[in-house]
N, C-alpha and C positions, 0 to 999 in steps of 0.2 A: 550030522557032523558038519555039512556046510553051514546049517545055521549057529552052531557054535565055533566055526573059524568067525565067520559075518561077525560077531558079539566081540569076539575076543580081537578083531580088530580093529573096531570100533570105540574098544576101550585103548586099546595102544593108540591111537590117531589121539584122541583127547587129551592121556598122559601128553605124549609128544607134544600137545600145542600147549599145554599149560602153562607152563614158564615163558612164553610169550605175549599171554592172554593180558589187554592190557588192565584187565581187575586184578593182577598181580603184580603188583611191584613192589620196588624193592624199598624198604623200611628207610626212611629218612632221619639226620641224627636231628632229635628232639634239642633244641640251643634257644638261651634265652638271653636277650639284649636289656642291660636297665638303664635307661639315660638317664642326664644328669640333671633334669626338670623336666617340668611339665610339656607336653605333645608343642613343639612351634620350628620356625624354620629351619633349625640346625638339625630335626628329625624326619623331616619328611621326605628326604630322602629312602631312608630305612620302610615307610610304608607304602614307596612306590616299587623299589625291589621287591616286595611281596608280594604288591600287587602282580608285576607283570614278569613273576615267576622267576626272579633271579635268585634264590635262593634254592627254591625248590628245584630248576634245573643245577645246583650244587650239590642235591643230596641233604639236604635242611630243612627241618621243620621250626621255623622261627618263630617263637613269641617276643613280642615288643613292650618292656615296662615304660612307664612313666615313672621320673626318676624324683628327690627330694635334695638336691644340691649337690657336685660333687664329694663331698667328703665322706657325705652317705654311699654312694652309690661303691667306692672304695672298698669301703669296709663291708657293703654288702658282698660284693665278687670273692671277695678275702675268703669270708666265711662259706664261699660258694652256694650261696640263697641263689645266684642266676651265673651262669656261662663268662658272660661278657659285659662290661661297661664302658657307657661314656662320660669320661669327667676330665676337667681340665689336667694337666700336667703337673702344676703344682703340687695338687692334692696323691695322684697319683705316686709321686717321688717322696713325699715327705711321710706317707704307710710303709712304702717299701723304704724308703728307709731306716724305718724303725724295725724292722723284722719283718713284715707281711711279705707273703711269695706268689706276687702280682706284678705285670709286665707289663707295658704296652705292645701290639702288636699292631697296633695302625698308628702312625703320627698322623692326624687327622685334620687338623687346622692348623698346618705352621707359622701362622700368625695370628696373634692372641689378639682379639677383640677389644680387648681394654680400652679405655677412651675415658678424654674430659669430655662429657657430652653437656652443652648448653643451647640457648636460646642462640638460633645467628646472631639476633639484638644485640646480645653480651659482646662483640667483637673481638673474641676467641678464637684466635687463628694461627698461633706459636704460642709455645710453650712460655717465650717472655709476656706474653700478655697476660702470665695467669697471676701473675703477682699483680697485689691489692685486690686480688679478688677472694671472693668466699667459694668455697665449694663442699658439698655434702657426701661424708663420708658415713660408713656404719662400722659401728665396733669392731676389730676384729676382723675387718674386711681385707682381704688379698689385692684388691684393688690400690687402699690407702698405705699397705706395705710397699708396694713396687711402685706406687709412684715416687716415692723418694729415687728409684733407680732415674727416673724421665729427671727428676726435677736436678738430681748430682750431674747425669749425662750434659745436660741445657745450662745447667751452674746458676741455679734458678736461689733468690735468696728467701728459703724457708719461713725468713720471720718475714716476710711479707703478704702471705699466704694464710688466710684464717680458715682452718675447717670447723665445718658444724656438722655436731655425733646428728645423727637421724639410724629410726629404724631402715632397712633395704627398702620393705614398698613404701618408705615416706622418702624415696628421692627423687623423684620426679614432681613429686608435689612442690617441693622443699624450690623445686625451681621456675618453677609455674607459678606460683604464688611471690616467689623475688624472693625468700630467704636466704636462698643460696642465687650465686653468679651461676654455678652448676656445679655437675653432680659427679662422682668417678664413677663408669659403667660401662654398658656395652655399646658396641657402635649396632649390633645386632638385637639388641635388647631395647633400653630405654630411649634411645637417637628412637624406634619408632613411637614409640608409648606418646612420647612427646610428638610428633607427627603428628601420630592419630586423635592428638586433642587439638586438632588445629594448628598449632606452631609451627617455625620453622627452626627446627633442629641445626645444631651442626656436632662434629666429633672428628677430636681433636685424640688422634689414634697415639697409643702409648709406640706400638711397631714401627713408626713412620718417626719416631723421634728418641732412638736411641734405649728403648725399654722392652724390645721382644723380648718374649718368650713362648714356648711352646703351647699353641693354647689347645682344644679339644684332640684326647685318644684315646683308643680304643683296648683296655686294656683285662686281662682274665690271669688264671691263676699258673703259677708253674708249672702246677701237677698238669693241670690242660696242656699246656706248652708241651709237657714229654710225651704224655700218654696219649694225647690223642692229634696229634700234628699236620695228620692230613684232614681232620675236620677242621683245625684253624686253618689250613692253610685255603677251603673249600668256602668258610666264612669270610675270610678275606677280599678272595679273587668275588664271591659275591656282593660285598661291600663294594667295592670299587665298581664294578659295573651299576650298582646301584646309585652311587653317585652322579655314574658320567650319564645315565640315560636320564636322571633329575637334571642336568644342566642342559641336554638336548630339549626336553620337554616340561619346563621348571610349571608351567599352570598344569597338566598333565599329574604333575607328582603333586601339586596340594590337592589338587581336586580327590588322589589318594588317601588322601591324611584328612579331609572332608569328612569322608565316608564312615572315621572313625572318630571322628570330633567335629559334629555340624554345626559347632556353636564359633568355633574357631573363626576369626575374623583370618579370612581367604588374602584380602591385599595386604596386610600388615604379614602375614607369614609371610607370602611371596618374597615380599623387601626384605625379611629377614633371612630366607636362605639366599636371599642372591649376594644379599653381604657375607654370607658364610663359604661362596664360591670364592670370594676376592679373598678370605682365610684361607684357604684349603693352601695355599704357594706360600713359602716365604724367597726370600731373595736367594736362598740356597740349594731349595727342593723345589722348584717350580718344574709340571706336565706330570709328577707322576703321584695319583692320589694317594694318600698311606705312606707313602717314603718320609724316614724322616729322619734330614741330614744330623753328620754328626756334629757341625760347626751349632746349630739351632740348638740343640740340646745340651751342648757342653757350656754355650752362652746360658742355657737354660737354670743350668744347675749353679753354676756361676752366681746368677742374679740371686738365687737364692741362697745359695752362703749368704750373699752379701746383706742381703735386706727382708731374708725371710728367716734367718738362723735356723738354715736347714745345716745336719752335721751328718755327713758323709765324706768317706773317703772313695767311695764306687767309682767306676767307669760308666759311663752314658750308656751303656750297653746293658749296663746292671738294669736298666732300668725300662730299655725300649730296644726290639730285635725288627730288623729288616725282613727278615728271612721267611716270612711267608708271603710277601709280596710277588707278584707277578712279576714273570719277566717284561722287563723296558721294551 
């Protein structure tokens, strides 16, 4: 009999520690992120979070896509192929607007990147300077729609201004070679491309001259939004710390993003996310990552009536919520 008390309390001691045992834990929700291109500095953020467990202290099991432009990555989330995406604003608003039941839930750069990026040479420095000059646009570019907003804001005269069509990877060439004065792009984009061939870049920011608009969000489907609202809200709060420990230790966080693209040219990302830090604030949502004011937005939607023939009658709300953000 003592040796069957001995047994059978032995097994009760076991039971009892199981559920603390730490080869048992608790099931993490499976979430996937599709960015809005290829792995470079506006992502490395997200594979440093991974790295040093800010997701997985939320309860997340995170897969990271490389993304195909935003307009794909949209209509990916749409059809719910992945959780979550990153893609500009634009594209964002102009799905839902047509019927898609996708949201943002981070405003995540409130200031758009956009930029005349040229040669310093070119002496490109105000928006008046860019008359008599050429610059390389791509068909159908969101870029060469909203600058019409930079050029009405600056009362810039249009027929002074000649653009030349080029495909997207032909604009950087297109400026390097002298066919174009310069090119519409990013200031975290092509300002380094041109860098890195030697040059001395300059960007000449659409934000800084009367043309914000909301640039990178983070945005996923309705049905997420209702039914599962404490895993957005657990993605979120890990978003943002993911951020802010990339800006404490920004070589830290590529050397992350290394690990999983060692082809990646390390200094040219670096300069591209620390230009993505200077996005992350506009003049209205500056200290708090993912906040994103309603003045930025409603100016957002605005610019696009006006110069993108976006047709909605929504509220800015329709389209981007606060509400899983961290308390301030």
């Amino acid at each position: 009999m003592k040796i069957t008390r001995r047994k059978f309390g032995m097994g009760a001691l076991a039971l009892a520690a199981a559920p603390f045992s730490p080869a048992i834990a608790q099931a993490r929700d499976a979430v996937s992120l599709r960015f809005n291109w290829y792995l470079g500095g506006l992502h490395v953020p997200y594979y440093y979070g991974r790295e040093i467990g800010a997701f997985r202290d939320a309860g997340i099991d995170i897969t990271l896509n490389e993304g195909r432009g935003s307009a794909n990555t949209v209509q990916v989330v749409a059809a719910g192929s992945d959780t979550f995406g990153m893609a500009d604003s634009s594209s964002l608003i102009g799905l839902a607007a047509r019927g898609a039941e996708i949201k943002s839930v981070m405003s995540l750069l409130n200031s758009t990147g956009f930029s005349v990026v040229s040669l310093a040479s070119a002496g490109i420095r105000t928006p008046k300077d860019l008359e008599g000059k050429s610059l390389a646009v791509s068909p159908g570019d969101p870029l060469g729609q909203l600058f019409r907003a930079l050029a009405a804001h600056n009362k810039l005269d249009m027929s002074k201004i000649r653009f030349v069509q080029v495909d997207p990877a032909a604009k950087v060439a297109a400026v390097l070679e002298k066919r174009a004065d310069a090119l519409l792009g990013g200031a975290d984009d092509q300002f380094f491309l041109i860098k890195y061939q030697g040059q001395e870049p300059h960007a000449l920011r659409y934000a800084d001259h009367g043309a914000n608009i909301v640039g990178m969000t983070i945005l996923t489907q309705l049905s997420t939004i209702r039914d599962k609202p404490d895993m957005v809200r657990r993605f979120v709060r890990a978003s943002v710390r993911s951020w802010e420990e990339s800006k404490k230790n920004p070589k830290a966080a590529v050397d992350a993003a290394l690990k999983v693209k060692p082809d990646l040219n390390a200094a040219s990302t670096l300069d591209q996310m620390l230009v993505d830090f200077e996005l992350l604030d506009s003049a209205n949502s500056k200290g708090r990552i993912g906040f994103g004011a309603q003045k930025d937005w409603e100016q957002t939607l605005d610019l696009l009536k006006q110069y993108r023939e976006l047709q909605t009658n929504q509220p800015w709300t329709a389209f981007h919520t606060n509400e899983f953000m961290p308390s301030a």
